[in-house]
Backbone as CSV, one residue per row, in Angstrom:
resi,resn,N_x,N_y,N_z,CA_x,CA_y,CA_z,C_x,C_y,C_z
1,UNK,5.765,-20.570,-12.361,5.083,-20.348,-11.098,4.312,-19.034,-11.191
2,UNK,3.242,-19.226,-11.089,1.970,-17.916,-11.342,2.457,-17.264,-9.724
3,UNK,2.684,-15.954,-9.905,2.598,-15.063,-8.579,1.358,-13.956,-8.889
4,UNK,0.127,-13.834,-8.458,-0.769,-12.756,-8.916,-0.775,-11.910,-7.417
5,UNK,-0.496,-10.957,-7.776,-0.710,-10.031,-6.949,-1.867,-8.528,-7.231
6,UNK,-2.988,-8.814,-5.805,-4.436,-8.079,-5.983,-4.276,-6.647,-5.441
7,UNK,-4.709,-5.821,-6.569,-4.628,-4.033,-6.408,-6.158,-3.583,-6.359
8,UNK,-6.052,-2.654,-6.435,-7.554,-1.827,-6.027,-7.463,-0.399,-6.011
9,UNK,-8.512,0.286,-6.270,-7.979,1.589,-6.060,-7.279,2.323,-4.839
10,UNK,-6.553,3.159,-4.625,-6.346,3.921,-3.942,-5.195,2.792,-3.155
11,UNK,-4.795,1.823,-3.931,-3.482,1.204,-3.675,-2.634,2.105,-3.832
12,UNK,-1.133,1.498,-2.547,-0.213,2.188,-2.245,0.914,1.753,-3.949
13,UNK,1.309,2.104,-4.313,1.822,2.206,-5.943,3.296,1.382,-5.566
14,UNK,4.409,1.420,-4.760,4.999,0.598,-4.228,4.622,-0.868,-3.903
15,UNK,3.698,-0.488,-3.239,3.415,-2.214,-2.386,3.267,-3.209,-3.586
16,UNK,2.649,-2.928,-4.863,2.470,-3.757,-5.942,3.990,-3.970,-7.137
17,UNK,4.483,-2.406,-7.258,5.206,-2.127,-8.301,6.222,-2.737,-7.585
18,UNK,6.942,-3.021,-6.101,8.102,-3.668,-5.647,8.292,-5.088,-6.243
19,UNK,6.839,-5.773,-5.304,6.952,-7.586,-5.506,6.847,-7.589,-6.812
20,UNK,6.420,-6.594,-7.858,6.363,-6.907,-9.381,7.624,-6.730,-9.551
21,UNK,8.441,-5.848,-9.652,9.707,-5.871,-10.374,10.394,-6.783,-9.595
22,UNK,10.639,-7.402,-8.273,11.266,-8.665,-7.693,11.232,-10.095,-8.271
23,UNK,9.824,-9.888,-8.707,9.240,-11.348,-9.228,9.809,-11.229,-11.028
24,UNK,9.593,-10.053,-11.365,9.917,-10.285,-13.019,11.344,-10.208,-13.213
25,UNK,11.984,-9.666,-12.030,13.962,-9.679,-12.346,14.513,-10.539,-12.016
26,UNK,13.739,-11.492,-11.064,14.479,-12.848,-10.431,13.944,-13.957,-11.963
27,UNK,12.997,-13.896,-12.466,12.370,-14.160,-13.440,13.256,-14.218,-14.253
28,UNK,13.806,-13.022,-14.632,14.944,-12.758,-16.141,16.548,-13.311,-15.521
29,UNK,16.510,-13.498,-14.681,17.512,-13.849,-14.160,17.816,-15.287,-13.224
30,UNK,16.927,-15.905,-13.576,16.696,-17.738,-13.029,17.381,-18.418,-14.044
31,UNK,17.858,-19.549,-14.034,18.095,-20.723,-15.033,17.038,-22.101,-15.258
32,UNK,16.311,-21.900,-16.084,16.423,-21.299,-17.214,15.884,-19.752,-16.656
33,UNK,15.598,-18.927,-17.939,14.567,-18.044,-17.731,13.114,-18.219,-17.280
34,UNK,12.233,-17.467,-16.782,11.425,-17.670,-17.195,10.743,-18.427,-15.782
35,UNK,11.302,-17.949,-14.785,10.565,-19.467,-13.466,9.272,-18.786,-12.909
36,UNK,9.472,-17.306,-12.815,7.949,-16.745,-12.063,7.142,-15.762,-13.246
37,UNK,5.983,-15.852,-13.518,4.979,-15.501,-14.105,3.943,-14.454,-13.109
38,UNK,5.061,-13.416,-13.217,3.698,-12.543,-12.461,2.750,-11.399,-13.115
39,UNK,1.432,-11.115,-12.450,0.500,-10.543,-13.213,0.047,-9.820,-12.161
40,UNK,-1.026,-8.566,-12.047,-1.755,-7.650,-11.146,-3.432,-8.414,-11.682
41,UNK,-3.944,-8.261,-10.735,-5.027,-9.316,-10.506,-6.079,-7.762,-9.877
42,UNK,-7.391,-7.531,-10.124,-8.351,-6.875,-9.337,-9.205,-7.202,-9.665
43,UNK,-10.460,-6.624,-8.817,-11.570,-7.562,-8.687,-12.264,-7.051,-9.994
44,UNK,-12.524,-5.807,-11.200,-12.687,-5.751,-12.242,-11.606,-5.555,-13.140
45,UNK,-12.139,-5.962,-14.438,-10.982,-5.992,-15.589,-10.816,-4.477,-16.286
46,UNK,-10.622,-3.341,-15.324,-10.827,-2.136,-15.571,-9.156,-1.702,-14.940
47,UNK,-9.148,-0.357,-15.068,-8.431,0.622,-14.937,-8.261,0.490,-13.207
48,UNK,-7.402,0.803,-12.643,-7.483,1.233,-11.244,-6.851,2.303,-11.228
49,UNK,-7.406,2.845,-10.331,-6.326,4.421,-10.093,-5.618,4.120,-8.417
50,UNK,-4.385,4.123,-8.503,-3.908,3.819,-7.599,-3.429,4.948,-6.826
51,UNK,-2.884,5.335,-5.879,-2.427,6.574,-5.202,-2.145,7.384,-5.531
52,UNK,-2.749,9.081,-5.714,-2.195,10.325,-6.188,-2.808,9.802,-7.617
53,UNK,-3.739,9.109,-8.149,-4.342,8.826,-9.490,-3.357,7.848,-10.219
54,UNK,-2.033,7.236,-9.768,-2.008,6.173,-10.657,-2.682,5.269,-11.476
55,UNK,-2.563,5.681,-12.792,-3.515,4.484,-13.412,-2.977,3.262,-13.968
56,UNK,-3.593,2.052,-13.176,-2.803,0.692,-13.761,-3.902,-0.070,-14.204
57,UNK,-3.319,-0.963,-15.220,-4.604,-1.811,-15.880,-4.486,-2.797,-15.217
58,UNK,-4.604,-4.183,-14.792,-4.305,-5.164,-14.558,-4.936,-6.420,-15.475
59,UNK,-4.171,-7.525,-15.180,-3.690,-8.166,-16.180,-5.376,-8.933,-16.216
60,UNK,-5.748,-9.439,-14.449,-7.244,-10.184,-14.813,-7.957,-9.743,-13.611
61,UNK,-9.028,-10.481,-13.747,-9.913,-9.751,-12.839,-10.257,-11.224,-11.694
62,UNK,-10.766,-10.917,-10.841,-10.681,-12.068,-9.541,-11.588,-13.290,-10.329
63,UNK,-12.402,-12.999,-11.274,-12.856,-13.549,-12.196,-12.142,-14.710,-13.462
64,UNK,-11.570,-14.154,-13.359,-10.974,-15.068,-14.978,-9.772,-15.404,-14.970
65,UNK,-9.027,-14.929,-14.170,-7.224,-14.912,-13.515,-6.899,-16.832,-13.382
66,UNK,-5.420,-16.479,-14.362,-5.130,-18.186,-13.736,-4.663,-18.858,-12.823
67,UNK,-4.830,-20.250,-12.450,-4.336,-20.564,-11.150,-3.220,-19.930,-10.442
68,UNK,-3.213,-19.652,-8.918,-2.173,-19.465,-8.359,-1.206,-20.230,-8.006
69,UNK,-0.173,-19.780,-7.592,1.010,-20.560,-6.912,1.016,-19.509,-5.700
70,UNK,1.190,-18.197,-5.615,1.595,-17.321,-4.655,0.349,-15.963,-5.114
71,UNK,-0.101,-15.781,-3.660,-0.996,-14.575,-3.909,-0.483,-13.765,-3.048
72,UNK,-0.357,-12.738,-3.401,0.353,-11.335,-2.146,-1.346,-10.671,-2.756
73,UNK,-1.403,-9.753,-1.050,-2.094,-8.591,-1.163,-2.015,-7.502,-1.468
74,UNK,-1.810,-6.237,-1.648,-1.510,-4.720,-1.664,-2.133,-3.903,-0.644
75,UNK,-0.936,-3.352,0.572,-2.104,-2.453,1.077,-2.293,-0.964,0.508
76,UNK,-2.521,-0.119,0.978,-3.383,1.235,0.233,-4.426,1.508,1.046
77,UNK,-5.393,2.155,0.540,-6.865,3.164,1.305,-7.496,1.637,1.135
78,UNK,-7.321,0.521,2.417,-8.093,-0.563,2.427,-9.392,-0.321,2.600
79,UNK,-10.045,0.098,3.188,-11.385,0.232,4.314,-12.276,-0.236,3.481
80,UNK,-12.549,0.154,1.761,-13.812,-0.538,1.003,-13.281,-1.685,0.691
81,UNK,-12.273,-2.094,0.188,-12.227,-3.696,0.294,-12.910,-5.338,1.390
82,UNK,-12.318,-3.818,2.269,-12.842,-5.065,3.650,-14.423,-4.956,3.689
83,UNK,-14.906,-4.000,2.767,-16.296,-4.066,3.026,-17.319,-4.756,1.774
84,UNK,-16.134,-5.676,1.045,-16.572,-6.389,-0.371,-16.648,-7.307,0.029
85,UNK,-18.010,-8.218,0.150,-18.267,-10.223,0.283,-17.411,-10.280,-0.515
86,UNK,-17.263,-10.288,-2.073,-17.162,-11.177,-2.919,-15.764,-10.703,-2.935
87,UNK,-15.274,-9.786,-2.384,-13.294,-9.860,-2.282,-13.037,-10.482,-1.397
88,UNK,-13.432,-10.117,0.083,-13.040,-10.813,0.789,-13.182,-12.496,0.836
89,UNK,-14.428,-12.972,0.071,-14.735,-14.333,-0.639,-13.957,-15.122,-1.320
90,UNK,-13.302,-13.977,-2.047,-12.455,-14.507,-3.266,-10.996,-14.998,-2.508
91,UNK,-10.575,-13.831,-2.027,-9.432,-13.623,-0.885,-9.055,-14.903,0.295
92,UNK,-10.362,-15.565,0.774,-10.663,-16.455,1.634,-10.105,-18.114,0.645
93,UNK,-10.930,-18.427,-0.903,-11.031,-19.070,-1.336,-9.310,-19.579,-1.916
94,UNK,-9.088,-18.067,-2.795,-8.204,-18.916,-3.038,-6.774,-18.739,-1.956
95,UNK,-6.647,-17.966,-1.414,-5.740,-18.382,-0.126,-5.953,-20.166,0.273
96,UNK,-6.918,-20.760,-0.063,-7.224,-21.606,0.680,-6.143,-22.520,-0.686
97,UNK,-6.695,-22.293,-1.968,-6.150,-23.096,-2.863,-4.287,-22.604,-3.651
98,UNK,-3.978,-21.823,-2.742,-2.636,-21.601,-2.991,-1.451,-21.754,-1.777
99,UNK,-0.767,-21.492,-2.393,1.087,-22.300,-1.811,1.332,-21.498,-0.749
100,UNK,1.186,-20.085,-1.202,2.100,-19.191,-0.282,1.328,-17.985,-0.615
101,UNK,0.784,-17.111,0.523,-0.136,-16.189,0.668,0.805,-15.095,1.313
102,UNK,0.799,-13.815,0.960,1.770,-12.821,1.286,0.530,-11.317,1.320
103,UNK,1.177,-10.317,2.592,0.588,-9.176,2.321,1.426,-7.999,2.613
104,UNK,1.888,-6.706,1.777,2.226,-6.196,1.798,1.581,-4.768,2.501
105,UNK,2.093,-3.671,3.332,1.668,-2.995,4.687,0.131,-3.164,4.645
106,UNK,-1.006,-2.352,4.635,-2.043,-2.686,5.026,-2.974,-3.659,4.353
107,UNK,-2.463,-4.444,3.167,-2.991,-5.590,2.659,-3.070,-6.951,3.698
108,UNK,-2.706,-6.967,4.613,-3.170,-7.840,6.419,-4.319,-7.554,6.841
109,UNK,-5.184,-6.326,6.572,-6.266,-6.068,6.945,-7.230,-6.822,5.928
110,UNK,-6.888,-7.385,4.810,-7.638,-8.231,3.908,-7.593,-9.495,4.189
111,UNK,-6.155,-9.849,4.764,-5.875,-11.288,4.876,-7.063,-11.790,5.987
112,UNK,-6.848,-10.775,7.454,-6.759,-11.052,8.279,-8.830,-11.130,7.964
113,UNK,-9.497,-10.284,7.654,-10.883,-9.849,7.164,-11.234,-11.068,6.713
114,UNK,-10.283,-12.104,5.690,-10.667,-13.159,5.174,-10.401,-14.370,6.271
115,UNK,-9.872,-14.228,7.177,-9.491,-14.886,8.362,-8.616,-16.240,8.291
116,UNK,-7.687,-15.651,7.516,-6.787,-16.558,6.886,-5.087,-16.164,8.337
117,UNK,-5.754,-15.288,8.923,-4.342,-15.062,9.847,-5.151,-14.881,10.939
118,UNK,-5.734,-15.872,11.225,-6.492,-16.197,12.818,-5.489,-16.966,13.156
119,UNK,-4.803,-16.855,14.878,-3.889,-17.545,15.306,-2.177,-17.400,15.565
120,UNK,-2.042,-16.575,13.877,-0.784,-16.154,13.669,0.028,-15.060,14.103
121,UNK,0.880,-14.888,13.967,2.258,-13.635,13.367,1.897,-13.034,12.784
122,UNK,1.813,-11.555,12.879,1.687,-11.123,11.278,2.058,-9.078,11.416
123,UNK,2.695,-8.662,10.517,2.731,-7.646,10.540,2.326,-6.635,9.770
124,UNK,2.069,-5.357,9.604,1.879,-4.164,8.639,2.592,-2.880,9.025
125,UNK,2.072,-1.989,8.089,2.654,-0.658,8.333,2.878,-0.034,9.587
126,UNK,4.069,0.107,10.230,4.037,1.095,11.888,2.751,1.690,11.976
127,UNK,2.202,2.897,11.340,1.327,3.512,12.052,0.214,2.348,12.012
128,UNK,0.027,1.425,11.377,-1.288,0.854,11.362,-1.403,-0.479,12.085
129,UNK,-0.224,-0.641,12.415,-0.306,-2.360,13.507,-1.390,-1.910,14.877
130,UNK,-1.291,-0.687,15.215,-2.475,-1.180,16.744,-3.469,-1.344,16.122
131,UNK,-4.441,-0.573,15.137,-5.256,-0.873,14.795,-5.940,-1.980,14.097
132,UNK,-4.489,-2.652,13.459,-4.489,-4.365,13.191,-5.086,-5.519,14.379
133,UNK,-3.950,-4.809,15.463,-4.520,-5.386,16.702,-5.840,-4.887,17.364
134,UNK,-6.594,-3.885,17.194,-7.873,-3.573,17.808,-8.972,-4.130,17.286
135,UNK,-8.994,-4.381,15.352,-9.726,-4.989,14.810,-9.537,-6.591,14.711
136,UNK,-9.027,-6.521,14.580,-8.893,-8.419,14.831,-7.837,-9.272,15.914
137,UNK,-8.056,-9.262,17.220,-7.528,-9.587,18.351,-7.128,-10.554,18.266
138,UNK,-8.075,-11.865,16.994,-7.114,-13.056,16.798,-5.459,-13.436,16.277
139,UNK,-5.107,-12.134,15.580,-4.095,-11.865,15.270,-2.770,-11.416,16.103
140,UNK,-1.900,-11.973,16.022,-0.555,-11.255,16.985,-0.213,-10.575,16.359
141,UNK,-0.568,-8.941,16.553,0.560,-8.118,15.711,2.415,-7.878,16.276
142,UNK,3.096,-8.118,15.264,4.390,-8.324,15.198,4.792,-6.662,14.802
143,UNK,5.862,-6.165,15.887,6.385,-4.939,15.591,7.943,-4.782,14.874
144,UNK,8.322,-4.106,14.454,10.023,-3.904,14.796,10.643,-4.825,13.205
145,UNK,10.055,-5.294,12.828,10.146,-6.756,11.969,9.798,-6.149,10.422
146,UNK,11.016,-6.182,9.497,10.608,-5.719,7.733,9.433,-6.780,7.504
147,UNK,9.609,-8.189,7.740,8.291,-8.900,7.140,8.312,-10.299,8.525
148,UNK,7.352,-11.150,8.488,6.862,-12.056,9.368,6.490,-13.155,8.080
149,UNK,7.512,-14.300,8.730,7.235,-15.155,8.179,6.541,-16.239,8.868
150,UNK,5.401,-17.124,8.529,4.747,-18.229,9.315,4.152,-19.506,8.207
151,UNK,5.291,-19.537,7.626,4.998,-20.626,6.760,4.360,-20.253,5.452
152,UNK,2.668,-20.661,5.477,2.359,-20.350,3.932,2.266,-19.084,3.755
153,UNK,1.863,-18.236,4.837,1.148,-16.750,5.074,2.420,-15.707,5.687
154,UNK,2.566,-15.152,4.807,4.014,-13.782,5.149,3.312,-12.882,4.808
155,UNK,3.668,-11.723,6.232,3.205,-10.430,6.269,4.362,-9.424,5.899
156,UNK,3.967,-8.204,5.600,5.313,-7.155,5.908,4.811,-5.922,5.851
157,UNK,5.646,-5.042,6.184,5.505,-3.794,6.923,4.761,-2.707,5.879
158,UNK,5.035,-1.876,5.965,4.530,-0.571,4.759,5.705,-0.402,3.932
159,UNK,5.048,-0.451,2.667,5.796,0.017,1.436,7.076,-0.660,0.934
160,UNK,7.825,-0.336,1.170,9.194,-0.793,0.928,9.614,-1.644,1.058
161,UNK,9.167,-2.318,2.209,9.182,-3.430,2.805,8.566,-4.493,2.050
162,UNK,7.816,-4.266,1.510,6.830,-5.580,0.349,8.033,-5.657,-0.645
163,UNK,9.382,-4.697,-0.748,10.338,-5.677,-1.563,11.417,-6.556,-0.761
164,UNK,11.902,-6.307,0.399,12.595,-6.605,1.255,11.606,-8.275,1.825
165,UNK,10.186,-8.256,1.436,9.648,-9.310,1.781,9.602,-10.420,0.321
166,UNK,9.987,-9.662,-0.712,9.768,-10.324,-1.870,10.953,-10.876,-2.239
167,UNK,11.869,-10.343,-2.132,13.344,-11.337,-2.026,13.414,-12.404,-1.048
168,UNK,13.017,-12.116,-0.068,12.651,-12.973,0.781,12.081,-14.440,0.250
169,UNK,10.915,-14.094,-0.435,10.195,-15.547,-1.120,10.728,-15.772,-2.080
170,UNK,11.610,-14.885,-2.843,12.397,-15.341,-4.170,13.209,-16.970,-3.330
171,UNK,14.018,-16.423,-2.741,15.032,-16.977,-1.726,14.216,-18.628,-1.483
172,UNK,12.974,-18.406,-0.556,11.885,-19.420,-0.230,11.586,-20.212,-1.566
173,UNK,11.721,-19.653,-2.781,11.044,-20.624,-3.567,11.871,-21.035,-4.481
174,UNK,12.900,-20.408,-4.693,14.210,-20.944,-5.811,15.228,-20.879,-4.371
175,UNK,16.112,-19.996,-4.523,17.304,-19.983,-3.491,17.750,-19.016,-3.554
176,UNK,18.543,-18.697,-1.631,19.073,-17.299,-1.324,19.608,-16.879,-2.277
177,UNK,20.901,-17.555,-3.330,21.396,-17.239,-4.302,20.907,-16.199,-5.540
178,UNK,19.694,-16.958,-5.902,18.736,-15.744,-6.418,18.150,-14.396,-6.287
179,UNK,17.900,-14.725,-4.966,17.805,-13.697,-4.246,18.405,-12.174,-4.054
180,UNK,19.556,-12.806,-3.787,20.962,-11.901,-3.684,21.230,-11.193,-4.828
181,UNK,20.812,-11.604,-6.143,21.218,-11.678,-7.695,20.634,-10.701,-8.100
182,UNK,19.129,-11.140,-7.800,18.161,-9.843,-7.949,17.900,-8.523,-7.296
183,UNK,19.070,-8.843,-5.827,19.210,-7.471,-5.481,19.856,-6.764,-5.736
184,UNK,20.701,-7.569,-6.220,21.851,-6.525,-6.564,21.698,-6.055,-8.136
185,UNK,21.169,-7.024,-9.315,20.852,-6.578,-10.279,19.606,-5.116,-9.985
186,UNK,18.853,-5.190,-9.093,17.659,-4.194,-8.632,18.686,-2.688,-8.278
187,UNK,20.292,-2.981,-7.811,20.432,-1.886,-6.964,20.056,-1.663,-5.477
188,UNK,19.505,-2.995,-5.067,18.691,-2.413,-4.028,19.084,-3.301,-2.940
189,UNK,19.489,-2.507,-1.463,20.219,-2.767,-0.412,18.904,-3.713,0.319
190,UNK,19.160,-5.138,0.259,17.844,-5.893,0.586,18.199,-5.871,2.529
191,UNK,17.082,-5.439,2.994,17.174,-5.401,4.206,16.483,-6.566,4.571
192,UNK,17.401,-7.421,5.849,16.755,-8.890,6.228,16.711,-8.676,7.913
193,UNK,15.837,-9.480,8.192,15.573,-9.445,10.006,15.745,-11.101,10.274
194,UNK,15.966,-11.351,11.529,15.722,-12.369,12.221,14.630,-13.332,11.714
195,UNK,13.484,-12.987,11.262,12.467,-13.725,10.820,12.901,-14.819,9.599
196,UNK,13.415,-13.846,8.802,14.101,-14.051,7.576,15.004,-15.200,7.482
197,UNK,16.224,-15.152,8.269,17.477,-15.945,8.156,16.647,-17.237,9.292
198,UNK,15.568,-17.166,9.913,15.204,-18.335,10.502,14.109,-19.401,9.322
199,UNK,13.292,-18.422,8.775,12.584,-19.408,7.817,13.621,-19.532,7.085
200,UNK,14.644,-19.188,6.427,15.317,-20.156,5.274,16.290,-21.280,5.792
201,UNK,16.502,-21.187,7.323,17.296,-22.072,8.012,16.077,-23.396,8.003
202,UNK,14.893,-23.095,7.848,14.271,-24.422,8.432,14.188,-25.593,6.889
């Protein structure tokens, strides 16, 4: 199962590096091995410098990248993204041709730009949900909530939270069991909300 998840500069270095190590430890730790295939995806096949100058390569470019199964966003210093046709194009398209669309804290301002969360639920970072809600009114911004689930399209909060949302879809796409496996192999105290224990009930 291809999970590509899209960075850019002045990405938040968490929001990507979480759902990556979620996706590659549930990965090493599935039966067989080997169930999720994840990669960092940007719109050139260059260097990004991510927050405080992180430099990450990524694996392809919005260009040449292979099919999806699951696309998460990254949020970070969004504002020039939302001002790219051909991201927000890309963003629009293949959301359209994948399973399960995810955005981590201000990566909703891409989703929502591509208007793929007209109608919905959806959440981001505390300080940045009113302004979620001022720019795109079609959207319900969701407060109080680690991530928002609405079927194909899951939002979640700032930072940390894009791992607390990524166990989450581990859970959604293999089982809670996994889930649990990889948190605890991670070390990491997976925080769940109401949203959570209702999408895996359905």
């Amino acid at each position: 199962m291809n999970i590509g998840i899209y960075i850019y500069d002045d990405t938040e270095v968490l929001d990507f590096s979480g759902p990556f190590e979620v996706f590659s430890t549930a990965s090493r730790l599935s039966a067989p091995p080997g169930y999720f295939n994840v990669f960092l995806i940007a719109q050139e096949l260059r260097p990004v410098s991510a927050r405080a100058g992180y430099l990450v390569v990524p694996h392809y470019s919005i260009e040449d990248h292979p099919a999806l199964d699951v696309l998460i966003v990254a949020g970070g210093v969004h504002t020039a993204e939302l001002e790219k046709p051909e991201v927000v194009d890309w963003v629009s398209r293949t959301a359209a041709r994948t399973d399960l669309v995810a955005s981590v804290c201000t990566g909703a301002f891409l989703l929502a730009r591509a208007g793929v969360l007209t109608g919905l639920d959806a959440t981001t970072h505390w300080e940045d949900q009113q302004a979620l809600a001022d720019s795109f009114p079609d959207v319900n911004v969701i407060g109080n909530q680690r991530w928002v689930d609405q079927g194909k399209y899951v939002t979640s909060g700032g930072i940390s939270a894009g791992i607390d949302m990524s166990l989450h879809l581990v859970s959604r796409l293999t089982s809670p069991a996994l889930a649990v496996k990889t948190a605890r192999q991670m070390e990491y105290d997976w925080h769940t909300n109401a949203a959570s224990i209702s999408a895996l009930n359905q």
